[in-house]
KOLBAMI-459345 format. One record per residue (C-alpha): residue in one letter; z, y, x. Coordinates in steps of 0.05 Angstrom, whole numbers, plus 5000, padded with zeros to 4 digits. Example, Ala and Ser with C-alpha at 12.3 -4.5 7.8 and 13.67 -1.06 7.14 Angstrom:
<nodes>
A515649105246;S514349795273;
</nodes>
This chain:
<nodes>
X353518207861;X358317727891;X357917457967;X362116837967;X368016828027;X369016208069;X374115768045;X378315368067;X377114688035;X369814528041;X367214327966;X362313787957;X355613937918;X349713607896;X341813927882;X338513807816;X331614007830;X327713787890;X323214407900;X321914877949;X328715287928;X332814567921;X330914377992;X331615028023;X339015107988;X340414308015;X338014578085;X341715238081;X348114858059;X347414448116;X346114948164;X351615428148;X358215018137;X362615588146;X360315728071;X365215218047;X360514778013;X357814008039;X350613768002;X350513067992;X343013097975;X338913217917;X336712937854;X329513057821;X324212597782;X317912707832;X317911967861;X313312307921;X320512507940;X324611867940;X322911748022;X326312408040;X333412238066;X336912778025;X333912407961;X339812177919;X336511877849;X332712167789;X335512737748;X338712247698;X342411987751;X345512567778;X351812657734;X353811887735;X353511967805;X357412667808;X363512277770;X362311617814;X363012137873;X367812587855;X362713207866;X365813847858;X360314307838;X352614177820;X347314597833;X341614647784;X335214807815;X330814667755;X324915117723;X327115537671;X321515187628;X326814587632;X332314847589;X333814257543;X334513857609;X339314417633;X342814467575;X343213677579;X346813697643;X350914387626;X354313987575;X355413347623;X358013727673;X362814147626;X365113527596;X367313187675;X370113807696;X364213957747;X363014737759;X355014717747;X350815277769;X344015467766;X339815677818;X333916067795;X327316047837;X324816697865;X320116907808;X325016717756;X330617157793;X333317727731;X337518317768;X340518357703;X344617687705;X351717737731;X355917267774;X350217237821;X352316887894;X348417017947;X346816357996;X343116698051;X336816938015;X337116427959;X341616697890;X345716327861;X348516357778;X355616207763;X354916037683;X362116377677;X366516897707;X373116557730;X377317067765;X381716597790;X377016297848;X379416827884;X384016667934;X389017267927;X388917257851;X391416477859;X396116687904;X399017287861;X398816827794;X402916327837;X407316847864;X409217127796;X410316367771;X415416237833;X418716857820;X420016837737;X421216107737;X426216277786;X428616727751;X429416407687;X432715817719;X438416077758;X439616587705;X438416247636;X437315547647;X443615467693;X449315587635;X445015487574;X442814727595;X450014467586;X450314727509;X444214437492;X445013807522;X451113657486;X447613907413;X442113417429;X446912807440;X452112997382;X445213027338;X442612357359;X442711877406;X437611787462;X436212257524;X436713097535;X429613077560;X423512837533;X418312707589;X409712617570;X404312527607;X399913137597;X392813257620;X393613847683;X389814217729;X382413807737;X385013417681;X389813077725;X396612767690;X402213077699;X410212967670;X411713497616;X418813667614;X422213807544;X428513837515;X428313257467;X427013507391;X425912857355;X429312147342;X427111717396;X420511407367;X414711037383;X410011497360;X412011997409;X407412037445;X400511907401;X402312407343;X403713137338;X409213317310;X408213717239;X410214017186;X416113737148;X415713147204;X422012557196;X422412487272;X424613177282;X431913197279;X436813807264;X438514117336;X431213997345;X428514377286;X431814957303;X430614867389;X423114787368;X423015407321;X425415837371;X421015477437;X427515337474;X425214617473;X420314917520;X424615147571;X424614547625;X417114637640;X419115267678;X421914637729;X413814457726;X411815127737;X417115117801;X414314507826;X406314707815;X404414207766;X404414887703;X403615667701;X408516017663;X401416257628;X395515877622;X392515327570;X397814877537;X397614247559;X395413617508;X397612967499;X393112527545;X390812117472;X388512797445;X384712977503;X380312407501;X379212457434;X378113177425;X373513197491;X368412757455;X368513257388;X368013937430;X362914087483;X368014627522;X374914247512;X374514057580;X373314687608;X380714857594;X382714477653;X379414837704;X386715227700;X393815037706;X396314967640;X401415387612;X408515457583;X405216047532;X398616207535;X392916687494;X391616237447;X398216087421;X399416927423;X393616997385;X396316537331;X393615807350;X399415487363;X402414867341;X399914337311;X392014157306;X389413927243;X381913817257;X376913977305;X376014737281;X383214927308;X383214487365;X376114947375;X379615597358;X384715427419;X378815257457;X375615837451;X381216297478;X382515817531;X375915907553;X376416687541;X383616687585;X379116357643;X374016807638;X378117427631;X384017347678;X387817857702;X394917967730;X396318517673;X394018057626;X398417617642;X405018057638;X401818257574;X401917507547;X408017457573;X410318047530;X406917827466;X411417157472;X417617547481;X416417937417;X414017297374;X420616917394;X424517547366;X420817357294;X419116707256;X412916397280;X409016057221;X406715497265;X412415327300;X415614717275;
</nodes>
């Protein structure tokens, strides 16, 4: 069981659930700010509650109103005999990028359930595991970042930028680098360095490349195949904006579209994205036909979050290192 540290940014929360275990977690909330967390109030359908100051709306309400806001995290305070309504608002909240939580009442409380928070008396339900709420596991994931892309810059970057540049122009005109707006961290954009790979196009940026694709040109055929055309994102993993592992970041056009087909895409960008990542380790990289390999890349996103760990990371890392010595399939 998990006792939650102050932090140091206060996060802002709503209630779903007006009962006696909504209202006492409002009150405790409000009582104990050192806990990092502001209440804005509550939402619940009892209209004997819509005088009480803390009242915010009815349940329906609540995640228009967590977007409208900008609430960080919801707290779900419901019955268990309300699960489709749960499940409702699981899926709204997964889809904004709002943390959601359920708070069980006393009589509903199972020892058995894990990720359990503790808010004074009152016990709280993270739906997932994400290691990397932890303060010092940020700060040794961002440590490592610093460090490698550091590394890679002064000591590979540095001489081999200069070759590549001039194979790029002597193959075709237009810029070295190819920049993108990519969907980040809270699904904020973001400018995605590459080295250019294609013709310069207007199609750039609203279609994958794939297999056999015109726009690629010679120099970039070959920089793609071996993920050199990669290597200017360890400048966005200098600056913050990427992890050297971590999701790969989409196309702004494909996250939109594939957020409305998948329940969990979003989920993804609860974490920096990622130069490599355990999805495209585990073999789904490249391009994304349909919906079942976007949701195959989903899925080990999702698994990453849940599962973090600073060896796992080295071992990603080390995974990538070995597929660049052979001929990945699904690089093109």
């Amino acid at each position: 069981m998990h006792h939650r540290n102050t932090t140091f940014i206060s996060q802002t929360v709503i209630i779903i659930g007006g009962g006696t275990t909504g209202l006492s977690l409002h009150q405790y909330l409000k009582n104990n700010p050192e806990r990092g967390y502001t209440s804005l109030g509550f939402f619940d359908d009892d209209a004997g509650m819509k005088g009480l100051p803390s009242y915010l709306g009815s349940i329906d309400d609540s995640i228009n109103y967590a977007v409208t806001f900008s609430v960080d995290e919801i707290f779900c305070a419901l019955p268990a005999s309300a699960f489709e309504k749960i499940e409702q608002l699981m899926l709204g909240a997964d889809k904004n990028l709002i943390r959601f939580r359920l708070v069980p009442g006393l009589d509903e409380y199972d020892e058995r359930l894990a990720y359990i928070e503790y808010f004074g008396d009152i016990p709280v339900i993270a739906l997932r595991h994400e290691p990397l709420q932890k303060w010092f596991n940020r700060f040794a994931k961002r440590l490592f970042d610093v460090v490698f892309s550091l590394f890679v810059i002064i000591f590979i970057f540095s001489w081999l930028f200069p070759i590549l540049a001039i194979l790029i122009k002597m193959g075709s005109k237009g810029p070295v680098l190819f920049v993108q707006q990519r969907s980040g961290l809270n699904n904020r954009p973001f400018s995605c360095y590459k080295f250019r790979s294609m013709y310069v196009n207007t199609e750039a940026h609203k279609t994958q490349a794939s297999r056999g694709d015109e726009r690629i040109t010679g120099i970039g055929a070959w920089l793609r195949r071996t993920s050199l055309d990669e290597l200017p994102q360890f400048f966005n993993v200098l600056t913050g904006s990427m992890s050297v592992v971590g999701p790969r970041p989409h196309m702004i056009t494909h996250t939109r579209h594939y957020s409305e087909l998948i329940d969990k895409y979003m989920i993804r960008h609860f974490l920096k994205p990622g130069i490599t990542g355990w999805a495209q380790v585990n073999g789904f990289r490249g391009e994304t036909r349909n919906a079942e390999a976007m949701l195959n890349r989903v899925e080990a996103d999702v698994w990453y979050l849940e599962n973090w760990s600073f060896l796992l990371d080295l071992k990603i890392v080390f995974l990538t290192a070995l597929i660049l010595f052979k001929r990945d399939e699904n690089a093109f």
